[in-house]
C-alpha positions as CSV (number, residue, x, y, z in Angstrom):
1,X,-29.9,-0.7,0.8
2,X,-29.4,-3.1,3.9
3,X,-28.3,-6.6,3.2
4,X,-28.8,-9.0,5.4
5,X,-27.8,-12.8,5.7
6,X,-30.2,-15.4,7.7
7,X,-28.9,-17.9,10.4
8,X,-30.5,-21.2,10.7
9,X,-33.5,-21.2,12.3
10,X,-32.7,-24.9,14.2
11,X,-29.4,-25.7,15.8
12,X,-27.3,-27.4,13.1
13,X,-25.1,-29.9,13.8
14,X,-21.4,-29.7,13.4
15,X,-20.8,-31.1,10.4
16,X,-22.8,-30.3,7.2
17,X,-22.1,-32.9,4.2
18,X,-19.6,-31.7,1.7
19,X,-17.8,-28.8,4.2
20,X,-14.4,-29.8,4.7
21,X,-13.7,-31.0,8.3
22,X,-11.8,-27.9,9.5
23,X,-14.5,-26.0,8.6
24,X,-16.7,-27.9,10.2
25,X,-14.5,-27.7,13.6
26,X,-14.3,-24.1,12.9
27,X,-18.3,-24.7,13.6
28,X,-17.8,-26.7,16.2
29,X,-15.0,-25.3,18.9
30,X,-15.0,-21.6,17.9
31,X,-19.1,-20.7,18.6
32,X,-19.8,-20.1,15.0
33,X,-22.8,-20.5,13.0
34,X,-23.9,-22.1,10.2
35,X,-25.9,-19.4,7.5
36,X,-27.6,-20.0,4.2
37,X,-28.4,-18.1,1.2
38,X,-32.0,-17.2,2.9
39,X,-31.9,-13.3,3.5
40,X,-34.3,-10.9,5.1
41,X,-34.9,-13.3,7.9
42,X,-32.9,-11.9,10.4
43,X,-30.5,-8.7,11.0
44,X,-27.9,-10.2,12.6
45,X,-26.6,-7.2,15.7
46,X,-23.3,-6.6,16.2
47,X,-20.4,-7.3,14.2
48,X,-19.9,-10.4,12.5
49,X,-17.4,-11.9,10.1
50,X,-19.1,-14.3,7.1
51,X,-16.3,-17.2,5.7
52,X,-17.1,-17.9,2.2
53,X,-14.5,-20.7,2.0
54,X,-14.7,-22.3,-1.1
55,X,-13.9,-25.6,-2.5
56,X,-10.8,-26.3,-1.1
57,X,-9.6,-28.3,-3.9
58,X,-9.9,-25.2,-5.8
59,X,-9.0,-23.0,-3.2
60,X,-6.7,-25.2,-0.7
61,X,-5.8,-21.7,1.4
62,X,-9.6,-21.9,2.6
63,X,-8.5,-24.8,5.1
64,X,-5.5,-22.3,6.6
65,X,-8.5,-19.1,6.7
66,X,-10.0,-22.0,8.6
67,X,-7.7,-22.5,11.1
68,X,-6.2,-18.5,11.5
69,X,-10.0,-17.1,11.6
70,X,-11.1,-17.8,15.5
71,X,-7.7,-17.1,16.4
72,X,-8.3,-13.5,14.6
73,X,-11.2,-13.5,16.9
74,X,-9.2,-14.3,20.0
75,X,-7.1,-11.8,19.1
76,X,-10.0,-9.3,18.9
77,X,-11.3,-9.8,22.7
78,X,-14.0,-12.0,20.9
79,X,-15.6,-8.0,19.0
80,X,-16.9,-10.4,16.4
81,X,-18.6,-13.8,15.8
82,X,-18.6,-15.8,13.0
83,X,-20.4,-17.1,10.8
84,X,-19.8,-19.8,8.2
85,X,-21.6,-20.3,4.6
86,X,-23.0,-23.3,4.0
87,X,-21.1,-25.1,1.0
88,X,-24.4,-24.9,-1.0
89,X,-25.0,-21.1,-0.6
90,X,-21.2,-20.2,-1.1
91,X,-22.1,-19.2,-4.6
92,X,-25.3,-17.1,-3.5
93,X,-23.7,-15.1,-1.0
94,X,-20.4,-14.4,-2.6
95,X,-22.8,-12.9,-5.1
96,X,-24.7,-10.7,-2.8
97,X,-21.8,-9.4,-1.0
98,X,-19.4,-8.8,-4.4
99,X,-17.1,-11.4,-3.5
100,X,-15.0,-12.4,-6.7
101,X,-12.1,-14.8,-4.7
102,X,-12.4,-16.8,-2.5
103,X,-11.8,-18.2,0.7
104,X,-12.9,-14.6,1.4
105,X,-14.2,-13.1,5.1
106,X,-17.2,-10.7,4.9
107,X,-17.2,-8.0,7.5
108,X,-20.9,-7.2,8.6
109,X,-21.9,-4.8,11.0
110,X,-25.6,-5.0,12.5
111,X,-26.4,-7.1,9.0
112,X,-24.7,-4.4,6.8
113,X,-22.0,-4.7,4.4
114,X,-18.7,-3.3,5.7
115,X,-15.8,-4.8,3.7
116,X,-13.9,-7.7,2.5
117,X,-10.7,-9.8,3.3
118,X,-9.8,-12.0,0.3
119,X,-7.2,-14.6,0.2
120,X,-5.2,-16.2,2.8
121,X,-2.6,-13.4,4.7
122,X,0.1,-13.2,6.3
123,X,-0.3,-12.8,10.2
124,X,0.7,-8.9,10.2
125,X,-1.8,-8.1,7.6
126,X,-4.8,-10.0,8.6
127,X,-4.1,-7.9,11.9
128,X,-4.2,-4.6,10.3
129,X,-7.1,-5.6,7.7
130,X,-9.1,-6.9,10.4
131,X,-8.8,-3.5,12.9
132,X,-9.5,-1.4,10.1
133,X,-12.6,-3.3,9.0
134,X,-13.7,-3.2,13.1
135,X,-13.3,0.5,12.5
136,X,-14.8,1.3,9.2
137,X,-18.4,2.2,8.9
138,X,-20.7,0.0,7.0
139,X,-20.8,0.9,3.1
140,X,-22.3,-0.1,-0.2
141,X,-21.8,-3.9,-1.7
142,X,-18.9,-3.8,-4.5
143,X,-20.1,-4.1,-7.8
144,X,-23.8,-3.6,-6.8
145,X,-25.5,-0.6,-8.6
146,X,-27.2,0.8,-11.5
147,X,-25.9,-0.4,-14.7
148,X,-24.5,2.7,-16.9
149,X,-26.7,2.6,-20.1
150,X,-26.4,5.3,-22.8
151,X,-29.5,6.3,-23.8
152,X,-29.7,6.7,-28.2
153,X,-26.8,5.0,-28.5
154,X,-27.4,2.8,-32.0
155,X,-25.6,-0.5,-31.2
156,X,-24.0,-0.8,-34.9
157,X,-20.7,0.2,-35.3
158,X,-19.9,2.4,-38.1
């Protein structure tokens, strides 16, 4: 199964109501784009990294993944762009990619799943997360499959 995400078809502007303000710069001064819950649209080549931040109030580290996500990029010769969710599709595409916390960085490659980066890290391992996810091949969604179901089972206890 290929999974892809879909950017906005029309430029967006830089700030999208509701999306904290360093997320929003994130959008602004690091080249990334703006993506929505629509999928199918478009495969997006090359190897990208999704930020499902969160509600920061909830999840306050989102702001720091923020701020520490182009500089991961810098770090990486610029081997991957990013791409943002927008606040109302968080839920959406957290579901579609098995993401369970949150702020959380999806590694695609060529619109495919590779893997997932959970949490806000210390500087040492986001580096060594982030070269191993550059390196991995693309691989099934977590937690997307075929439900286990025993056939003739009677559902009453005895």
């Amino acid at each position: 199964m290929t999974t892809t995400i879909a950017m906005l078809e029309t430029p967006a502007p830089h700030t999208v109501p509701g999306t904290p303000p360093l997320v929003q710069r994130l959008v602004a001064e690091s080249g990334a784009v703006w993506v929505s819950k629509e999928s199918n649209c478009l495969a997006m080549a090359g190897d990208w990294v999704l930020f499902i931040a969160g509600d920061p109030v909830r999840f306050p580290e989102c702001l720091d993944v923020a701020v520490v996500l182009p500089e991961l990029q810098r770090h990486f010769s610029s081997c991957f762009r990013i791409a943002v969710a927008q606040r109302d599709d968080e839920d959406t595409l957290a579901k579609r990619f098995g993401v369970v916390r949150r702020p959380a960085l999806v590694f695609l490659r060529d619109g495919q799943y590779v893997t997932t980066v959970a949490g806000m890290q210390d500087w040492d391992v986001y580096l060594s997360e982030v070269a191993q996810a550059l390196a991995m091949p693309p691989s099934r969604v977590p937690g997307i499959g075929i439900p286990l179901v025993v056939s003739g089972a009677d559902s009453a206890c005895h």
